[in-house]
C-alpha positions as CSV (number, residue, x, y, z in Angstrom):
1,X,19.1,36.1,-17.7
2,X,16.6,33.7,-17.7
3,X,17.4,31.7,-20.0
4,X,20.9,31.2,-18.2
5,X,19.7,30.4,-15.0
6,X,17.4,27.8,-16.1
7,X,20.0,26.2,-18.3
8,X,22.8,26.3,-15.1
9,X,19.7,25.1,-12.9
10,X,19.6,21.7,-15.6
11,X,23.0,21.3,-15.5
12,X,23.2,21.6,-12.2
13,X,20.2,19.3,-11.4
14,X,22.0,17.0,-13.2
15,X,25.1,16.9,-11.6
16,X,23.0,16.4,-8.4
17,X,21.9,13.4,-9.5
18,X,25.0,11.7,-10.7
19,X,26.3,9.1,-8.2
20,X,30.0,8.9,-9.4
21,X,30.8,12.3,-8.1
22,X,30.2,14.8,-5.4
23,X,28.2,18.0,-6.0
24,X,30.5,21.3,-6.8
25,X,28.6,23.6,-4.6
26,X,27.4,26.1,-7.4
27,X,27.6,29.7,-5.3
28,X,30.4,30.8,-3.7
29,X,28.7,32.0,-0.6
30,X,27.4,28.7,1.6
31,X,23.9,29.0,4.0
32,X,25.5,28.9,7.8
33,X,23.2,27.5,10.5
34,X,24.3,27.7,14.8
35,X,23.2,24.8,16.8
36,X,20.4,25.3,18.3
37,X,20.9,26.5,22.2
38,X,18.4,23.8,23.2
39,X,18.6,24.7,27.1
40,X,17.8,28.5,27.0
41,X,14.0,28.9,28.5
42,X,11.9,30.5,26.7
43,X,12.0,34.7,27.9
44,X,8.3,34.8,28.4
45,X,6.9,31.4,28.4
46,X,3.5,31.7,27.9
47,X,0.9,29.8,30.4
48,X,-0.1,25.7,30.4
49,X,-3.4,24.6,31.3
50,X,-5.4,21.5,31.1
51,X,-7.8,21.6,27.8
52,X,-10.7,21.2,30.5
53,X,-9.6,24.6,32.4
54,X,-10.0,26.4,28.6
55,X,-13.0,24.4,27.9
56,X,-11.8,22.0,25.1
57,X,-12.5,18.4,26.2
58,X,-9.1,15.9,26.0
59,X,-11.0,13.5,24.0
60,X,-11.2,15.7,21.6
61,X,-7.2,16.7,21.1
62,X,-6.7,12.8,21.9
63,X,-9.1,11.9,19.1
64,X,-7.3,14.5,16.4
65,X,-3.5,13.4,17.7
66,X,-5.0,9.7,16.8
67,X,-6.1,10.6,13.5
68,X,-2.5,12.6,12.8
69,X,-0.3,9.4,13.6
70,X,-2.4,6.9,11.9
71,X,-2.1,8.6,9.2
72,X,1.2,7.3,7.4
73,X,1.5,9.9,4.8
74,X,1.4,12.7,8.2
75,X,5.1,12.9,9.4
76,X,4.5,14.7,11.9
77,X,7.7,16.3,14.8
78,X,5.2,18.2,16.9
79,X,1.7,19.7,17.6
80,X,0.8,22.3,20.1
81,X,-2.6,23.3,20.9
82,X,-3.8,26.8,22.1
83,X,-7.2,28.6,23.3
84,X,-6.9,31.8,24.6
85,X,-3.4,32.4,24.7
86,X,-2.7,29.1,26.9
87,X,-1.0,26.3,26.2
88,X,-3.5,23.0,26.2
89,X,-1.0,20.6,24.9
90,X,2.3,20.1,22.9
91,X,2.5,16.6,21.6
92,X,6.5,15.8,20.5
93,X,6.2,13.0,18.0
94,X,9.4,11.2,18.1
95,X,12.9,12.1,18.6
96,X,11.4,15.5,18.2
97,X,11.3,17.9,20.8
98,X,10.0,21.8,21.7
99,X,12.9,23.4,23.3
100,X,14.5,22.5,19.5
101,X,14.2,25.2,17.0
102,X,12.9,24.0,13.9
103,X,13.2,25.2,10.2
104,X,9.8,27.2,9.5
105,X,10.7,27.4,5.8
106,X,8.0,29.7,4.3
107,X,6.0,30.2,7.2
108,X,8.8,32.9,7.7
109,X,7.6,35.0,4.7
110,X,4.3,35.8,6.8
111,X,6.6,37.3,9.4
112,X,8.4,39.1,6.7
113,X,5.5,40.6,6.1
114,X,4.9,41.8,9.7
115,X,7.8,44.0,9.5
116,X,6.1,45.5,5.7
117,X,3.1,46.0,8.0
118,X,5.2,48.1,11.1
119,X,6.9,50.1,7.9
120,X,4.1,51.3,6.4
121,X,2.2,52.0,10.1
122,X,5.3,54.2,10.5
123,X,4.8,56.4,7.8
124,X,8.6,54.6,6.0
125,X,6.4,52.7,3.4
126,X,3.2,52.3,1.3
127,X,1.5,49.1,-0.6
128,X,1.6,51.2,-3.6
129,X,5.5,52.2,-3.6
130,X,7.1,51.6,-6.9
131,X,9.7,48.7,-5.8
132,X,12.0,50.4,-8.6
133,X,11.9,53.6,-6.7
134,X,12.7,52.0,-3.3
135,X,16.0,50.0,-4.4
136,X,17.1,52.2,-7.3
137,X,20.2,52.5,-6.0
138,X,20.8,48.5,-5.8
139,X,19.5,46.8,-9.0
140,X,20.0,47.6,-12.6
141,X,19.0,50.7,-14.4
142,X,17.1,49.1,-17.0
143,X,14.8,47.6,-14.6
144,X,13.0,51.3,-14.1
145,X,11.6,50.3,-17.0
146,X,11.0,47.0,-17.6
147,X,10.0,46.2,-13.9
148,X,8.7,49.8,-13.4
149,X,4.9,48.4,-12.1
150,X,5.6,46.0,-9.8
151,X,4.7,47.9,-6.5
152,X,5.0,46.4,-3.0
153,X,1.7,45.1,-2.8
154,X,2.6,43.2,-6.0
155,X,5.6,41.7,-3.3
156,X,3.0,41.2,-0.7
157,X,0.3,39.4,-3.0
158,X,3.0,37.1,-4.9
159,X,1.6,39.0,-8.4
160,X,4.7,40.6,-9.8
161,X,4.9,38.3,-12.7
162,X,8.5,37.9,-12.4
163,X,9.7,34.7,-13.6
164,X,13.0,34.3,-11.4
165,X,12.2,32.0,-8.6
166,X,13.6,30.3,-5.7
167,X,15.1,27.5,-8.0
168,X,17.0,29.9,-9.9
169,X,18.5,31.0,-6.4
170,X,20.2,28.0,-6.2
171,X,22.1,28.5,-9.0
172,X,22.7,32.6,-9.2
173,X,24.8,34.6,-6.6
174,X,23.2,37.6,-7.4
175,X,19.3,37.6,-6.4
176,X,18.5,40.9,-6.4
177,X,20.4,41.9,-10.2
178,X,18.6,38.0,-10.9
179,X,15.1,39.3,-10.0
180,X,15.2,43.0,-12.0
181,X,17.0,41.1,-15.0
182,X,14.1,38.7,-15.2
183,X,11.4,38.7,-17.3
184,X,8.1,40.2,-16.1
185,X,5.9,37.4,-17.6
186,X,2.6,38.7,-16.5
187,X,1.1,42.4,-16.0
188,X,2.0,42.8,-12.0
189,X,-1.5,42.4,-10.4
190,X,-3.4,40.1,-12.5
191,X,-1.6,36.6,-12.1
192,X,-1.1,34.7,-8.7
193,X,2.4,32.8,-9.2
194,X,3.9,31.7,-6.1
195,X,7.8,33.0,-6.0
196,X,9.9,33.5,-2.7
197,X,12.2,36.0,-4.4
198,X,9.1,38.2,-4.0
199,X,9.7,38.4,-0.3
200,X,13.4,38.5,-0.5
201,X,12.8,41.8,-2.3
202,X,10.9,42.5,0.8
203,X,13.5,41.6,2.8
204,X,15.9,44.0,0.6
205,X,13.6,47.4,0.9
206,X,13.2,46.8,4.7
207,X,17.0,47.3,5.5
208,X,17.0,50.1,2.0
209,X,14.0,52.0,4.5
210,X,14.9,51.0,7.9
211,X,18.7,51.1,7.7
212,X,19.2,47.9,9.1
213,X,18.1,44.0,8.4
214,X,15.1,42.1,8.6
215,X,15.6,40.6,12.1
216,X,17.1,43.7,13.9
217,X,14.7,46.0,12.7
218,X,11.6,43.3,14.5
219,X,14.0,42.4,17.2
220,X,12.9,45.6,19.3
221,X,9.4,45.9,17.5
222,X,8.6,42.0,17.6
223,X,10.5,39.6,18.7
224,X,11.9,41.3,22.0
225,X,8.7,41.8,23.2
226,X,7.0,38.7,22.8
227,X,9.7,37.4,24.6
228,X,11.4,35.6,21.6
229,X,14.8,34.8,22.7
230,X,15.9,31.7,20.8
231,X,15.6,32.2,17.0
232,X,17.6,32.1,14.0
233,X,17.2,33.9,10.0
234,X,19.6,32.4,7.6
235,X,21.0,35.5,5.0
236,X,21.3,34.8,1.1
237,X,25.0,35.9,-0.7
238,X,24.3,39.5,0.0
239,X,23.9,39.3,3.6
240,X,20.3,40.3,3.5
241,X,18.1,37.7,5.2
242,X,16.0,35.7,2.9
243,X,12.8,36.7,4.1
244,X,11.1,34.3,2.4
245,X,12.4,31.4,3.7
246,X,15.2,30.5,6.9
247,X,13.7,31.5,9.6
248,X,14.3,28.8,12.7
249,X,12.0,29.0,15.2
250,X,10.6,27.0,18.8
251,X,6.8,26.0,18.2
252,X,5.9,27.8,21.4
253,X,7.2,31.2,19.6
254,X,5.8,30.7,16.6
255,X,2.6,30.4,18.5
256,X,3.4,34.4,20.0
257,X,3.5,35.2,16.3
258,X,-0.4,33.6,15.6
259,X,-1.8,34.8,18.7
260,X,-1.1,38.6,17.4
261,X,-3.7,37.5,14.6
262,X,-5.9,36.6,17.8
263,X,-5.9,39.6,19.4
264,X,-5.4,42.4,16.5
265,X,-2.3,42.8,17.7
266,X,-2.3,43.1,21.0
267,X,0.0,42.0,23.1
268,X,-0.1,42.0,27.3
269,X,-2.3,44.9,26.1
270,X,0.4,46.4,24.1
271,X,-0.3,47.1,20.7
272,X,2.6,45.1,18.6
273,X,0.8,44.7,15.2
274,X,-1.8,47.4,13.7
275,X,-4.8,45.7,14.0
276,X,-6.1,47.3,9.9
277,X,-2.8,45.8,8.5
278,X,-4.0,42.4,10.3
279,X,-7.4,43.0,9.1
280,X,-5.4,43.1,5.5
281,X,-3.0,40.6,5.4
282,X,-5.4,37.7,6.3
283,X,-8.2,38.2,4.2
284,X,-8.4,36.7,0.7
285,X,-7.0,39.2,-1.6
286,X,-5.7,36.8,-4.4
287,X,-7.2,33.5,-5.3
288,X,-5.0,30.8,-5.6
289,X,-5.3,27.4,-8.1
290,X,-7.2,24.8,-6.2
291,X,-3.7,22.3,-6.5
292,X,-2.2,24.4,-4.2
293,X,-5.5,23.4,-1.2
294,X,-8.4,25.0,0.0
295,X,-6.5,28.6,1.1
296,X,-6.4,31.4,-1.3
297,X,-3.8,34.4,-0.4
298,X,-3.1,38.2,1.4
299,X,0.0,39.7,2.0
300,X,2.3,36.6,2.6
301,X,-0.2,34.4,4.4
302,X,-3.4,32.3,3.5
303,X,-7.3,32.3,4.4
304,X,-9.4,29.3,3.7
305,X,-12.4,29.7,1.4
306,X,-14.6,27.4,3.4
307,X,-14.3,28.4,7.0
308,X,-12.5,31.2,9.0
309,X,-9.4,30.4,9.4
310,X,-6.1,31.9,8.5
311,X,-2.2,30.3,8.3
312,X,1.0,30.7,8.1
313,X,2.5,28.2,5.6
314,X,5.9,26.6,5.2
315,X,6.6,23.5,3.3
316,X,6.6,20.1,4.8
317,X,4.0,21.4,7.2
318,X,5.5,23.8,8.9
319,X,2.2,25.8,10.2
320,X,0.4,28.2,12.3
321,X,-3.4,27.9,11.9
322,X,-5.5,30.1,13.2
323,X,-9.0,30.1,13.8
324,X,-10.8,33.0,15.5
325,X,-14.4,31.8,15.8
326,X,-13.4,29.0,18.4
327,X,-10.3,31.1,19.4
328,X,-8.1,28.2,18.6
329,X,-4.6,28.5,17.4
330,X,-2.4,25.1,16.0
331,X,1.3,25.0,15.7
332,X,2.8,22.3,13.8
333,X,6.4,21.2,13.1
334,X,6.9,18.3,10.1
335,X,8.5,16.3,7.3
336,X,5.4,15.9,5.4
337,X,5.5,15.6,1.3
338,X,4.4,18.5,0.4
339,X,4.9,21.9,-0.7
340,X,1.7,23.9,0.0
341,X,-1.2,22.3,1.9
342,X,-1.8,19.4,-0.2
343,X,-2.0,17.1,3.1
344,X,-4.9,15.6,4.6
345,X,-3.7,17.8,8.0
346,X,-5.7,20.8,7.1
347,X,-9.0,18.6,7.0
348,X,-8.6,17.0,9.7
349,X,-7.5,20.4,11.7
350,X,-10.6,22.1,10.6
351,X,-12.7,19.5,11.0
352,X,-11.6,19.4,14.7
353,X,-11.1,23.4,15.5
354,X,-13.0,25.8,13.4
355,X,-16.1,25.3,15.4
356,X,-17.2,27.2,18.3
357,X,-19.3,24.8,19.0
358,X,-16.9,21.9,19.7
359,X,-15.8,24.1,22.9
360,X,-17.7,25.8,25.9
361,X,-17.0,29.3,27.6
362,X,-16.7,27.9,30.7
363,X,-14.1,25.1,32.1
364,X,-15.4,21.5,32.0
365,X,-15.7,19.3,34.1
366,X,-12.6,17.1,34.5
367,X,-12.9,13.4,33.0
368,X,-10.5,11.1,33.9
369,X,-11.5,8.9,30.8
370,X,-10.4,11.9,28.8
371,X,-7.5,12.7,30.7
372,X,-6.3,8.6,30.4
373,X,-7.6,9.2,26.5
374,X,-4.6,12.0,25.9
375,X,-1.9,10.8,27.9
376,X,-1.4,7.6,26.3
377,X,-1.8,9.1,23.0
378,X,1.1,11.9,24.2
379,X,3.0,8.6,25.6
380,X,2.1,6.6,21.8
381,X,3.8,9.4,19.9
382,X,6.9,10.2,21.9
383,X,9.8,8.2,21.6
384,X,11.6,9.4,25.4
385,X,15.2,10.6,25.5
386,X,17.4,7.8,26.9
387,X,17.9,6.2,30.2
388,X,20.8,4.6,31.0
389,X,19.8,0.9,31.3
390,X,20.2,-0.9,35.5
391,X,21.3,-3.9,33.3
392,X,25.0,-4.9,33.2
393,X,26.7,-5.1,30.0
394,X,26.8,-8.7,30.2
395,X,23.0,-9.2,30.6
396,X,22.3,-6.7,27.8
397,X,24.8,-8.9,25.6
398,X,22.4,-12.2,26.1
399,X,19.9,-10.2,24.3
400,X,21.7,-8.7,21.1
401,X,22.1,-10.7,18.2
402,X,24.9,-12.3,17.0
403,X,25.1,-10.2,13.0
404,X,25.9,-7.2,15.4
405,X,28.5,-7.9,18.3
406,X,30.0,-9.7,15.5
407,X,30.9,-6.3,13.5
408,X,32.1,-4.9,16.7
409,X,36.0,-3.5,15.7
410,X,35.1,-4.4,11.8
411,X,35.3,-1.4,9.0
412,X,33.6,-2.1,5.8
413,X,34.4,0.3,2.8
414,X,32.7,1.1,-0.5
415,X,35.8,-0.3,-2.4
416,X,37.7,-3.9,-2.2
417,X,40.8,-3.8,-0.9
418,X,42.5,-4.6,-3.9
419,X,40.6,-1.5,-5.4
420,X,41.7,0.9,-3.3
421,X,44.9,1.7,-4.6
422,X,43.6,2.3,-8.3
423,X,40.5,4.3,-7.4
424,X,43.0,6.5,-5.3
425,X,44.7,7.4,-8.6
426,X,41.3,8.3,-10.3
427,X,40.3,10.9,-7.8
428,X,36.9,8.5,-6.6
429,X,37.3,7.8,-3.1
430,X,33.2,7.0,-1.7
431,X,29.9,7.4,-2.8
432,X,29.6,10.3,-4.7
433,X,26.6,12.5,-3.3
434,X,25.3,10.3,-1.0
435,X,25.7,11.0,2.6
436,X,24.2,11.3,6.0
437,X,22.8,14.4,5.6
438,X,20.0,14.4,3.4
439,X,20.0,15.9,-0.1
440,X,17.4,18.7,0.5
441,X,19.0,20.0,3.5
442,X,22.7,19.8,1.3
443,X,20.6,21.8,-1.5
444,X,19.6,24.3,1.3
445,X,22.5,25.2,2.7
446,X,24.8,24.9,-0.2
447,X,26.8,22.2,1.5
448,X,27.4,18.8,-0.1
449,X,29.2,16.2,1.0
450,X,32.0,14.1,-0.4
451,X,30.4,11.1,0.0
452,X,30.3,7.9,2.4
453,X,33.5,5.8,2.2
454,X,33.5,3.5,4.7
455,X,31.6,2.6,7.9
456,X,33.2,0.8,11.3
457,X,31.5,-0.4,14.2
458,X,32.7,-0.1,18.1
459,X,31.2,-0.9,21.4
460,X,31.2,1.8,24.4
461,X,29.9,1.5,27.8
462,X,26.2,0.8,27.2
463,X,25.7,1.7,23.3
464,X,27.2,1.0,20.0
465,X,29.0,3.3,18.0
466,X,28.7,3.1,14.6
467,X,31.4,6.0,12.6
468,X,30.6,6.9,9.3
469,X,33.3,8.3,6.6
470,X,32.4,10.6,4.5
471,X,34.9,11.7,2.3
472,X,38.2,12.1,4.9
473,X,35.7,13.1,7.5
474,X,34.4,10.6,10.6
475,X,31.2,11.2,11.8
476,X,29.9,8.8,15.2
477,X,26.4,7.4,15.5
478,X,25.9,6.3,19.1
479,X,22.9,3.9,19.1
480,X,21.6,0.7,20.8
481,X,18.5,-1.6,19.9
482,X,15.1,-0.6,20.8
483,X,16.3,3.3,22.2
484,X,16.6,6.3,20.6
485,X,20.3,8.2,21.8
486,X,21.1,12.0,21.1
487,X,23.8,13.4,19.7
488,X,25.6,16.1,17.7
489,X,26.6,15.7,14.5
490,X,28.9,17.8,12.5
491,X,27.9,17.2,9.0
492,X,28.9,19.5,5.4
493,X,30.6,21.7,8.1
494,X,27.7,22.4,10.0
495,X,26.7,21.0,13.6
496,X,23.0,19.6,14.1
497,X,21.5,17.9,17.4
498,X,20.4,14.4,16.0
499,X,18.4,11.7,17.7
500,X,19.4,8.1,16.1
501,X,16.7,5.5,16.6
502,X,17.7,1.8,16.7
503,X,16.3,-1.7,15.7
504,X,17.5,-5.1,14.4
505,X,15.3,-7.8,12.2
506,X,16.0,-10.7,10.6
507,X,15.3,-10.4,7.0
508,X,13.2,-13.3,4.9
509,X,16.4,-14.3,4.1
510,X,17.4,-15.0,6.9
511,X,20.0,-11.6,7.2
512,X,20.5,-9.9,10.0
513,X,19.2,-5.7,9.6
514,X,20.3,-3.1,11.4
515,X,17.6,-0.3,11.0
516,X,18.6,3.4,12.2
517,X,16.3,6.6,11.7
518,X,18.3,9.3,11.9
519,X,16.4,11.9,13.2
520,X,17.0,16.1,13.2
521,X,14.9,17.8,15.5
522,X,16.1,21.1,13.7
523,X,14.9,20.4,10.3
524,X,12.2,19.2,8.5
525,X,14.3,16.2,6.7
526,X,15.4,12.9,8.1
527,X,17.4,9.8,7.0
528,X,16.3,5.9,7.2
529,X,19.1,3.4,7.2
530,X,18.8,-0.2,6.7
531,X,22.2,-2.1,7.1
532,X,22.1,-5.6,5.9
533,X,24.4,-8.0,7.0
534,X,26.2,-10.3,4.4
535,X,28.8,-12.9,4.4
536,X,30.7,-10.8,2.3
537,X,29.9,-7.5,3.5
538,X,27.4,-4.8,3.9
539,X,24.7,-4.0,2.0
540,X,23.2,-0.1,2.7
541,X,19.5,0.6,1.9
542,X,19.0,4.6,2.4
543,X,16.3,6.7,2.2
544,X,15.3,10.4,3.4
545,X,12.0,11.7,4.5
546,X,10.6,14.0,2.3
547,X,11.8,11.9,-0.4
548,X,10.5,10.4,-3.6
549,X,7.1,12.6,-3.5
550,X,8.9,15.8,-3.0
551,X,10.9,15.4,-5.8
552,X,7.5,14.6,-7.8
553,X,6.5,18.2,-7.1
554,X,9.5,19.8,-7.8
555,X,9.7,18.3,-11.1
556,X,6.4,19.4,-12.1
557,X,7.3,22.7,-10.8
558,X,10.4,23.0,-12.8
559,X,8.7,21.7,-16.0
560,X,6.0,24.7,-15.7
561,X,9.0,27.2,-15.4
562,X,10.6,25.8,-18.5
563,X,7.7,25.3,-20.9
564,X,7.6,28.4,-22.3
565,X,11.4,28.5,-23.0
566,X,11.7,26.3,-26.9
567,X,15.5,25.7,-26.1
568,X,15.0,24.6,-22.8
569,X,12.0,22.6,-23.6
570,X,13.4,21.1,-26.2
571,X,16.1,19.7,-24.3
572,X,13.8,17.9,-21.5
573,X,12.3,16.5,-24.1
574,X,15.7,14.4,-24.9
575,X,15.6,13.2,-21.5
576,X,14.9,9.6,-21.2
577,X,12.3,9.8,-18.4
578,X,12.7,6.5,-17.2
579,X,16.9,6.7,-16.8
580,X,16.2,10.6,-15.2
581,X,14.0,8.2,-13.3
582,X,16.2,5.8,-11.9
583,X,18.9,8.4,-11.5
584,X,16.6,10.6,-9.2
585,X,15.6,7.4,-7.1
586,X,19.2,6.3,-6.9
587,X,20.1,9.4,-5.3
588,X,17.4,9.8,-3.2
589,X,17.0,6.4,-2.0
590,X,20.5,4.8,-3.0
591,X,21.7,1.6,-2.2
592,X,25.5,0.4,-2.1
593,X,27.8,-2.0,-0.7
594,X,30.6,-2.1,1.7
595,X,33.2,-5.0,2.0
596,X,35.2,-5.9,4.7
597,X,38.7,-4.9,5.3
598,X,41.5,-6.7,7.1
């Protein structure tokens, strides 16, 4: 089994990659995500203060939201800050705000692991079940043998040894048959490998115990009564949620979740969480490779080796970080570069909040230094929603530059007239795998698209409209220079709220650019567009954020899977790097031209 997922995962990675085509969506079953219900208040909002009424001076938060944005490898969408249980601040960076959502990616296998914890406090489940025994009706008999040690603490710990991983999940319809026909590389126990199909057989024994899935057996134990009322858990081709990753959730809820950790599991002096399976969960049971940061592992979360602190991690920085002593929690939406915590976030959080002694009992006295110090840091990082402009449309005109009211009621396409015809024949139409959406999120969700064909610009009221073709399917960007307009987009079949962010330049050429950030307050991901205008056309400069890096670490992950597999490793080694290279970098920062029609 192995063997034939990792060879489908090559040829599938590099179809991916191969601009003269659109990706064949390898499963049968695509990932379906709502839009977000942006205007549904939170159940049980949970309190705002000033950081002076909790003790915590606004310097200091002002000082660590500085550090954050001048930081240019930190993409960060949002920050809120909690003492107590109260609110002290959430910072939206952006297009990016709180009543949004956002993809929590793995920080969802730490509440995975909540529902574990109410299973085996309810007498259903123990850390030292034989996973065999608990889904023997669902995977394949040969697996009592060969997987007959891995326990649920093995699950819990991320040491079952089990080679098939999350990348293999793209690829395989089957998870569960996937994961008990894999290989059981190491003894389960010994070896720390990192592998979100651990927690989707997580996911599998809590509706095999409880009867039911993953989010209606914690709606009535969890979520209900933290007043969690806006959420989302994407399922994998079973229908079992993934557990390990697609969860959606508002910051404000994932900061409920941490502030169980706060209070052993208390909540408005209910117990929610037993306080020994907190105890448990956050200490550090496994240690981890020092590559991964400075956190080793418990049962699907991490604890840092150098101060007290615990998290919940999801990739791109997607984060609950806790720290007791100072009583402290941080919640943090992103689209950083990274997989684990590799970014210079962690530092600088620590640095900031682990102390007790950086905070007082007592309120402080209010400053209004501090006070000015935060708000125009808050003001610095948020771009507003917005407002229609007092200006008439003639006055607006003066200022707009010529490149762009000229393309007002032009369409460019990705073929010359005279082409058209012939590609038509050929089956080509557009640009292959290159689209709005970015490539991660078409991974994701099994969705591709069928690539940009042609773009056209229009005027409305007081914005431009800018409608994108991909495949036989118009999408609309409303945007105008130096504003950021919201929208919703319907993209690979699936809606997302979008924020488009708008500036022109002048090139040193002398060429007008038309720069858009295209922003999704759901997601991690994001798209940068840079239009240049020619005499003869368009010329499109794209790029999506995580990007280049993030591809950096998935290679070198998929090269450790491989390299004990001859055939496979054999075949990599074929691979011109520099052409795998330029094909990787064409796809995920491509560049293409459009040409007039008339």
């Amino acid at each position: 089994m192995d063997l034939i997922v990792q060879s489908n995962l090559l040829k599938y990675a590099a179809g991916l990659f191969d601009r003269a085509s659109s990706v064949k969506p390898p499963l049968k079953v695509m990932i379906a995500k709502p839009l977000c219900p942006s205007k549904v208040a939170p159940a049980a909002p949970l309190p705002r203060i000033t950081p002076e009424e909790a003790g915590v001076d606004s310097a200091l938060i002002a000082g660590f939201l500085g550090e954050l944005v001048s930081d240019p490898a930190l993409e960060m969408h949002g920050v809120m800050i909690l003492r107590d249980g109260r609110i002290l601040c959430d910072a939206e960076f952006g297009a990016y705000r709180s009543n949004f959502w956002h993809a929590e990616h793995s920080l969802s296998k730490s509440v995975t692991a909540m529902a574990i914890g109410l299973l085996i406090d309810e007498g259903k489940l123990s850390l030292d079940d034989k996973v065999v025994r608990l889904l023997e009706k669902k995977i394949p008999p040969l697996a009592q043998l060969t997987h007959k040690g891995i326990t649920v603490r093995h699950l819990l710990t991320m040491t079952s040894g089990v080679v098939y991983s999350e990348a293999g999940a793209i690829v395989e319809q089957n998870w569960l048959r996937a994961f008990f026909e894999s290989r059981v590389k190491t003894e389960p126990g010994r070896v720390f490998h990192y592998n979100s199909m651990n927690t989707y057989v997580l996911s599998c024994i809590v509706r095999e115990v409880s009867g039911v899935g993953l989010r209606d057996y914690l709606r009535p134990r969890l979520f209900t009564p933290l007043g969690i009322n806006v959420m989302h858990w994407e399922t994998a081709p079973d229908g079992n949620e993934i557990g390990g990753w697609g969860l959606y959730l508002r910051r404000e809820d994932a900061a409920k979740l941490a502030l169980l950790y706060c209070s052993g599991g208390l909540w408005a002096g209910k117990r929610i969480l037993p306080k020994d399976w907190i105890d448990a969960s956050s200490s550090r049971l496994i240690p981890v490779a020092g590559s991964t940061g400075d956190f080793d592992y418990g049962y699907q979360m991490w604890s840092c080796r150098r101060s007290r602190a615990f998290l919940f991690n999801g990739m791109f920085g997607q984060d609950a970080l806790i720290f007791p002593d100072s009583r402290i929690v941080v919640i943090s939406n992103a689209g950083i570069e990274q997989i684990f915590q590799q970014s210079r976030y962690y530092e600088l959080a620590q640095r900031y909040f682990a102390s007790p002694r950086a905070f007082s009992d007592t309120p402080l006295k209010q400053s209004g230094k501090s006070r000015r110090a935060l708000e125009q840091v808050l003001a610095s990082v948020s771009c507003e929603p917005p407002k229609k402009s007092r200006l008439s449309l003639r006055r607006q005109e003066k200022k707009l530059p010529v490149f762009l009211t000229g393309a007002v009621g032009k369409t460019f396409s990705v073929r010359k007239k005279a082409e058209r015809e012939i590609i038509r024949t050929v089956g080509i139409t557009g640009t292959g795998n290159i689209g709005l959406l970015p490539l991660i999120e078409q991974v994701l969700r099994n969705r591709y698209t069928k690539g940009i064909v042609s773009f056209s610009f229009a005027r409305s009221e007081d914005r431009f409209l800018l409608r994108v073709t991909e495949g036989d399917k118009p999408v609309t960007l409303p945007f105008y220079p130096g504003k950021t307009l919201t929208t919703v987009l319907h993209l690979s079949d699936t809606e997302y709220h979008a924020a488009v962010t708008a500036e022109t330049a002048f090139d040193e050429e002398g060429r007008g650019v038309l720069k858009l950030r295209l922003s999704f307050p759901e997601i991690a991901s994001a798209r940068l567009i840079r239009i240049y205008f020619n005499a003869d056309g368009l010329e499109v400069r794209m790029k999506e954020m995580p990007g280049m890096g993030l591809i950096r670490l998935a290679a070198d992950s998929l090269g450790e899977t491989v390299r004990d597999k001859k055939a496979l490793a054999d075949l990599l080694s074929k691979i011109d790097p520099d052409m795998l290279y330029y094909k990787i970098k064409n796809t995920i920062e491509p560049e293409f031209r459009l040409y007039p029609q008339t």
